[in-house]
C-alpha positions in Angstrom: -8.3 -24.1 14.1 -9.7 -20.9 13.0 -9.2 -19.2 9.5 -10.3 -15.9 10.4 -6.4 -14.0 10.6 -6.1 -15.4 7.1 -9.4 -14.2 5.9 -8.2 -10.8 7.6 -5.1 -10.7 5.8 -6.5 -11.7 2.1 -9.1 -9.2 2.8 -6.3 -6.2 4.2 -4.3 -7.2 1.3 -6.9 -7.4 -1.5 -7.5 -4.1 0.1 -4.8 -2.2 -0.2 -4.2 -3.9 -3.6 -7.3 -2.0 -4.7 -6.2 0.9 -2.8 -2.9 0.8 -5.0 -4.7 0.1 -8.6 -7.0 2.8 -7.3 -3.9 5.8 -6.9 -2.2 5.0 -9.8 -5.4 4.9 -12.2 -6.3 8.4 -10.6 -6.2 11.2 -12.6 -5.0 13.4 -10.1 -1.9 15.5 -10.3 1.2 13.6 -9.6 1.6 14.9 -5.9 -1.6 13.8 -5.0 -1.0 10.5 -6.4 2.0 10.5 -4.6 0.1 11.2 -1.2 -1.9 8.2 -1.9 1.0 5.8 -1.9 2.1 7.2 1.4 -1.1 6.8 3.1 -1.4 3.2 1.3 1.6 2.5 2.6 0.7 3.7 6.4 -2.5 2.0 6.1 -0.6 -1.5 5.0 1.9 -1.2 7.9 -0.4 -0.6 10.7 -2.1 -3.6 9.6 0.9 -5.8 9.2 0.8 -8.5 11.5 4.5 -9.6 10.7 7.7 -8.8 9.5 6.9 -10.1 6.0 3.5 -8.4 5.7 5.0 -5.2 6.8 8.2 -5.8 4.0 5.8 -6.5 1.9 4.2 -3.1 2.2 7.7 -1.3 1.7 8.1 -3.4 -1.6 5.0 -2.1 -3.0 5.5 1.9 -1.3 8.6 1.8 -3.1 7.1 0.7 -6.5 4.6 2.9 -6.5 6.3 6.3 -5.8 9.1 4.9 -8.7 6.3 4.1 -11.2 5.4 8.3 -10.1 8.7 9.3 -9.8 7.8 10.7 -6.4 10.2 13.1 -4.7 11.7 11.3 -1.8 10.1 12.0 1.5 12.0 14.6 4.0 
């Protein structure tokens, strides 16, 4: 039995956690901030390897672009 996926996946998810912690501390206008949680997001769901992971991934797009108040994307 091999523990490699789950090393991948604490290591995609620690991450994109860091990714995350990373936009919102930014001091970059809002837009740009709100760029970051789209390409955060991109990044977590290419990397999703199932359903969960890539919920999980909409769970966190969504808080970050509310903690911004992002506009909604077209």
């Amino acid at each position: 039995m091999s523990h490699r996926p789950t090393r991948r996946i604490r290591l995609t998810l620690a991450l994109a956690a860091f990714g995350f912690a990373a936009a919102a501390a930014a001091t970059s206008p809002d837009e740009e901030r709100c760029r970051q949680c789209r390409i955060a997001w991109e990044h977590c769901v290419l990397v999703a390897e199932t359903p969960n992971q890539a919920q999980a991934c909409e769970l966190r797009y969504a808080d970050c672009v509310s903690t911004l108040d992002c506009p909604a994307d077209p």
